[in-house]
TORNUPA-626780 format. One line per field, with one value per residue (C-alpha): x, y, z; residue in three letters. Coordinates in Angstrom, 1 decimal, padded with zeros to 4 digits. Layout:
<pts>
c1 = (X	...)
c2 = (Y	...)
c3 = (Z	...)
type = (Ala	...)
</pts>
This chain:
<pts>
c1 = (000.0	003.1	004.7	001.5	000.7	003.8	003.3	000.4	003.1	004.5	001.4	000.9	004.4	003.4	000.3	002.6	003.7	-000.1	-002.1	000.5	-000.1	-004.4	-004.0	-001.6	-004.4	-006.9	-009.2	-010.4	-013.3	-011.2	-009.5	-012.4	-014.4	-011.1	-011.0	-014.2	-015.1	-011.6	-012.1	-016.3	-014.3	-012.3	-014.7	-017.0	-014.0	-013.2	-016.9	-016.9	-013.8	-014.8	-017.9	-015.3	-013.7	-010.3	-010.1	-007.8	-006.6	-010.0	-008.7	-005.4	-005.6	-008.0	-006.5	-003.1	-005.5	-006.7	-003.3	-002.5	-006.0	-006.2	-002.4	-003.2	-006.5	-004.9	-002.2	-005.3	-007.1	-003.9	-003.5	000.2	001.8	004.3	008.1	010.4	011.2	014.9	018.4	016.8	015.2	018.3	019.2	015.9	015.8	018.9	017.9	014.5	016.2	019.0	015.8	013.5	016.0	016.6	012.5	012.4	014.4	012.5	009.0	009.0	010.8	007.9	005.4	006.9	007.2	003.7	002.9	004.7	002.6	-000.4	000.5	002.9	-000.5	-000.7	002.8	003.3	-000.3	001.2	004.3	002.9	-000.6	-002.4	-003.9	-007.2	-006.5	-004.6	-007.4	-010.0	-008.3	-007.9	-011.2	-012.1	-009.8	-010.7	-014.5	-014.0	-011.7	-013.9	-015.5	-012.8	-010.3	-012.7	-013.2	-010.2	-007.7	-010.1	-010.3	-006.4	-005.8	-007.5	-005.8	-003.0	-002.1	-004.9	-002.9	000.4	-000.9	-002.0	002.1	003.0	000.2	000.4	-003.1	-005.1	-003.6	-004.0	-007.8	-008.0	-007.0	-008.6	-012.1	-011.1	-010.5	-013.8	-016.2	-014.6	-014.9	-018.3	-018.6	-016.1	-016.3	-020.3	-019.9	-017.6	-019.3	-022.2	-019.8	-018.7	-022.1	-023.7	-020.6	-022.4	-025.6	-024.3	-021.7	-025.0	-027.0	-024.2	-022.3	-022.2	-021.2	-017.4	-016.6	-018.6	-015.2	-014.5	-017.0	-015.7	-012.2	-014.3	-016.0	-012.8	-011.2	-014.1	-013.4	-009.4	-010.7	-012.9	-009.5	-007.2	-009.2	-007.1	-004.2	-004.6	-005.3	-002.4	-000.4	-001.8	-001.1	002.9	003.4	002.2	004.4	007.2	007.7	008.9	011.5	008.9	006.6	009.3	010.0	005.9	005.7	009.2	008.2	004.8	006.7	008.7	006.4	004.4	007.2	008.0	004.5	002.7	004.3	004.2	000.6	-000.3	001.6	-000.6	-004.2	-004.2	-005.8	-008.8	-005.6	-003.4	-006.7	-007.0	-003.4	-003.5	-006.3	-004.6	-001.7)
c2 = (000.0	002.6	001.7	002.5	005.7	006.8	006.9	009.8	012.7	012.1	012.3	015.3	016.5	016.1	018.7	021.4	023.0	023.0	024.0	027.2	027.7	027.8	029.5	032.3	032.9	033.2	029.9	029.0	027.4	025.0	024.0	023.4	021.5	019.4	018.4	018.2	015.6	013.7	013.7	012.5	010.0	008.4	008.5	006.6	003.6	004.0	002.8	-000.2	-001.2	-001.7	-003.4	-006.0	-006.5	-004.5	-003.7	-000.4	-001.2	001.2	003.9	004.4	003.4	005.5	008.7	007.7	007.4	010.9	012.5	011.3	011.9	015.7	016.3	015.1	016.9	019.9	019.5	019.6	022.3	024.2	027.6	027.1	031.1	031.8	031.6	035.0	035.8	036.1	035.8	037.6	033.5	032.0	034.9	035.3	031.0	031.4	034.2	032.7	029.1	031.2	033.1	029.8	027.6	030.0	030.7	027.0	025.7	027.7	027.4	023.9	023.3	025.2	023.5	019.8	021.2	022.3	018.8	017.2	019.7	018.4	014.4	014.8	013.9	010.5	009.7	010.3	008.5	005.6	005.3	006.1	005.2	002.2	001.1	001.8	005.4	006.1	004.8	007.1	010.3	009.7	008.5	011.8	013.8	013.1	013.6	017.1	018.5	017.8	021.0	022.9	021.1	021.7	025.3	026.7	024.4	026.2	029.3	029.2	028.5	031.1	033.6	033.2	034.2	037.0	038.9	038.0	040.5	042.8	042.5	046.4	047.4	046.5	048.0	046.7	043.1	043.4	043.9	041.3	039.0	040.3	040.4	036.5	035.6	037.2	035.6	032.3	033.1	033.0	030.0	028.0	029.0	028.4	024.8	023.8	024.7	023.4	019.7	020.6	020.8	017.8	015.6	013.0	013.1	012.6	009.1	008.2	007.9	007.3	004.5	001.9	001.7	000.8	004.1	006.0	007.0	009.3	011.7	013.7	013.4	014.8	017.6	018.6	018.4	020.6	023.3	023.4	023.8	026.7	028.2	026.4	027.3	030.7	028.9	028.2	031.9	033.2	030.7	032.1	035.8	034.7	033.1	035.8	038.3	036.1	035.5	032.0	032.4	033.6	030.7	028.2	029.8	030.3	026.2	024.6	026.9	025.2	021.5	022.0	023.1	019.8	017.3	019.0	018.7	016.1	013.2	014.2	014.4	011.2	009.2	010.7	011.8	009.5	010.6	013.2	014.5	015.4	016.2	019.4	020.4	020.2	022.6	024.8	024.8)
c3 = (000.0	001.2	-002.6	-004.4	-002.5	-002.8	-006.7	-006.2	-005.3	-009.2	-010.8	-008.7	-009.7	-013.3	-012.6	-011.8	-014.8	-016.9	-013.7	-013.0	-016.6	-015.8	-012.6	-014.0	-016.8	-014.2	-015.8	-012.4	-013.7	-016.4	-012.9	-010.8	-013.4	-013.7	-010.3	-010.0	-012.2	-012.0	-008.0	-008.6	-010.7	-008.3	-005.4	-007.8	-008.4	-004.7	-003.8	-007.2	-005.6	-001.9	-003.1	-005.1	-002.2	-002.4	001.1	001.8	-002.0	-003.0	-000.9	-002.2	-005.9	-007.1	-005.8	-007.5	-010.3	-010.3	-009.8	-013.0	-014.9	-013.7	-015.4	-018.5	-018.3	-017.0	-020.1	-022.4	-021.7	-020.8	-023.5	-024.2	-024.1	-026.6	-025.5	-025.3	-028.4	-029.8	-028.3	-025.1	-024.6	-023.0	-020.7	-019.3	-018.5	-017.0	-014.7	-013.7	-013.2	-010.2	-009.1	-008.8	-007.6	-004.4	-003.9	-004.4	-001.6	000.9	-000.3	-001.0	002.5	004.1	002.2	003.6	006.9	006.8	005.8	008.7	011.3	009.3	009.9	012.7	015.6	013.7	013.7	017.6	018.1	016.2	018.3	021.8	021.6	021.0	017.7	018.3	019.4	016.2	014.2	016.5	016.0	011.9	011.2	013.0	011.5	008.1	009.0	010.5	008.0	004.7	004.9	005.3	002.7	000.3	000.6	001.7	-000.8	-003.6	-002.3	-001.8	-005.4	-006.5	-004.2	-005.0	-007.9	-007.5	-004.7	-006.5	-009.8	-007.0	-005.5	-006.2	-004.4	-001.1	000.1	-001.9	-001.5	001.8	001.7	-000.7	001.5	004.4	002.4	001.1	005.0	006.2	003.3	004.5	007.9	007.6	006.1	007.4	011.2	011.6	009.8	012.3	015.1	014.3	013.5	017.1	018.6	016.7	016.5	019.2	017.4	013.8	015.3	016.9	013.6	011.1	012.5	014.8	018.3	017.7	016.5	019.4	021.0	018.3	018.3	021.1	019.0	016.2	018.2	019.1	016.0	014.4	017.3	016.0	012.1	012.4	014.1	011.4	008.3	008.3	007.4	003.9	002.6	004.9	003.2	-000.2	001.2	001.7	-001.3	-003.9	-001.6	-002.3	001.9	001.4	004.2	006.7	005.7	006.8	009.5	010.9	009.5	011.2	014.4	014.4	014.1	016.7	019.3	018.2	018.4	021.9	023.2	021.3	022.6	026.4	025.9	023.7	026.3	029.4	027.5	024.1	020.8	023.3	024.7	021.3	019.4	022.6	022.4	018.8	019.0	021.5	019.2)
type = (Unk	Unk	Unk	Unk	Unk	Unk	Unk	Unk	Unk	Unk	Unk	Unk	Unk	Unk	Unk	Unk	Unk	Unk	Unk	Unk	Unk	Unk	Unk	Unk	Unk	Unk	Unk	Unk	Unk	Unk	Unk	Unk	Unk	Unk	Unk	Unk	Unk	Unk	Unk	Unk	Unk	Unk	Unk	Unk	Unk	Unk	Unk	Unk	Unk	Unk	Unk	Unk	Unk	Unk	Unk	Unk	Unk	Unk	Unk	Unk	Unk	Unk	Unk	Unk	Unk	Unk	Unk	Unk	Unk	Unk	Unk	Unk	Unk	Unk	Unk	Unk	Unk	Unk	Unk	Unk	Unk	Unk	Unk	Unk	Unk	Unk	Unk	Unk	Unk	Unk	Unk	Unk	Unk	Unk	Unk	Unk	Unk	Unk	Unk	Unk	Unk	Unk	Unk	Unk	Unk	Unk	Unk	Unk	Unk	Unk	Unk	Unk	Unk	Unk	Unk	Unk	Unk	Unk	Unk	Unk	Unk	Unk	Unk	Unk	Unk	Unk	Unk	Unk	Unk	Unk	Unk	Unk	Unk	Unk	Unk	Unk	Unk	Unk	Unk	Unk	Unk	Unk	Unk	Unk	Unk	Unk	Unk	Unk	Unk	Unk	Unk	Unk	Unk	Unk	Unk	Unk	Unk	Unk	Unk	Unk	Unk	Unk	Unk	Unk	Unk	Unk	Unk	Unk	Unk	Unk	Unk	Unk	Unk	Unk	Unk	Unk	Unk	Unk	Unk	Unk	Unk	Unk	Unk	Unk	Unk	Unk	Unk	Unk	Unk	Unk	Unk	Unk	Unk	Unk	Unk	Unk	Unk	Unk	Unk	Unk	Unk	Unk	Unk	Unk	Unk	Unk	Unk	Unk	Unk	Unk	Unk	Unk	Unk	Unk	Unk	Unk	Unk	Unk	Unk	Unk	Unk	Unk	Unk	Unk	Unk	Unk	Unk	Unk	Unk	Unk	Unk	Unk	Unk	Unk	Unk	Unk	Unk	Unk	Unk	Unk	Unk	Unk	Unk	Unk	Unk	Unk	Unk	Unk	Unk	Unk	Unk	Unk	Unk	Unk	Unk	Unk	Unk	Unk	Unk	Unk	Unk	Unk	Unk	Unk	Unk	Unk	Unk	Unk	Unk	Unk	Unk	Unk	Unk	Unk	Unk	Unk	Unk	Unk	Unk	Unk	Unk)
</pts>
């Protein structure tokens, strides 16, 4: 399962080039059609192939699947800009490739670390608590997030390389993204309350009694999203102004808070316990 999953982040890799492409020319829609139907796609195989019998097999190949379906979609519908023109061509690559490779290292670093503060919960569950726990605090992970995934992933797309056009003037970017955080605000931040307040109704009626032990896990984890869902357009907001080097440093600060406090606290309060400081954090 680890060898096949670990195929998605190349089919992802191959998206990167065509979808800068359709975000830089602003077709948002093209995009969010794309994903849309790949993603309808492959939660359509994931169900066929749990009725077959795959087992976790239906979870994972599909989305390896998609990766792959949405860059040769993207590569499609992508409108391919002409190349500088003249002997001006190889200067200009070779300037962009020393500008890029810098922004690179700290941008993608951040990104990774902001991955590992994202997954980091799991891995200390999975060394210090039991099995069960772990499993408690994902299944109610995933549930709590879906709302805010969703929106703010989409919304942060679309930021981005709105409030990077907007870069010399400072002002207005900022109420850009101020006005972007407040519509989602109100979204976001009543949707997970209202997860919060429900959570033991909704396991009650949607599953059975085995997974019961999550739904204060879940309320929790709904309280920390309608806190968390600002992360995604900050993150937007430092990358069109170029502040790779403060994102790392916000992201690695985060991480190492968590690997100082996580495990202390899985070891004494379990999956309830790291789902609060997580939360707090």
């Amino acid at each position: 399962l680890l060898v096949v999953a670990a195929l998605r982040p190349l089919g992802e890799a191959l998206q990167v080039r065509p979808l800068s492409a359709l975000r830089i020319a602003f077709r948002n829609r093209t995009v969010a059609l794309v994903d849309g139907l790949v993603q309808l796609g492959a939660t359509g195989l994931t169900i066929v192939l749990a009725m077959c019998g795959s087992g976790a097999w239906s979870l994972v190949v599909p989305q390896v699947v998609a990766g792959v379906t949405k860059a040769g979609c993207y590569a499609w519908r992508r409108r391919v800009d002409l190349p500088v023109p003249g002997e001006s061509r190889a200067r200009v690559r070779r300037t962009a490739v020393r500008r890029l490779r810098g922004e690179f290292m700290a941008a993608g670093g951040a990104q990774y670390m902001h991955s590992l503060v994202d997954t980091i919960p799991l891995l200390v569950l999975g060394r210090f608590a039991s099995e069960s726990q772990t499993g408690f605090y994902a299944f109610a992970y995933n549930l709590a997030a879906q709302a805010n995934t969703m929106v703010a992933a989409q919304i942060s797309s679309v930021l981005q390389p709105v409030l990077g056009h907007m870069r010399n003037d400072p002002a207005r970017q900022a109420s850009g993204y101020l006005r972007a955080l407040r519509m989602l605000s109100a979204l976001a931040v009543p949707v997970c309350l209202t997860q919060a307040a429900f959570g033991e109704t909704l396991f009650a009626l949607a599953f059975d009694e085995h997974w019961r032990p999550a739904a204060r896990i879940f309320a929790i984890q709904s309280l920390s999203e309608s806190f968390f869902f600002a992360a995604s357009p900050t993150m937007a907001l430092l990358k069109a102004q170029g502040r790779f080097r403060t994102f790392l440093a916000w992201q690695a600060l985060h991480f190492a808070v968590s690997v100082a406090v996580l495990p202390v606290v899985a070891i004494r309060f379990e999956a309830l316990g790291v789902a609060v400081a997580g939360a707090a954090l």
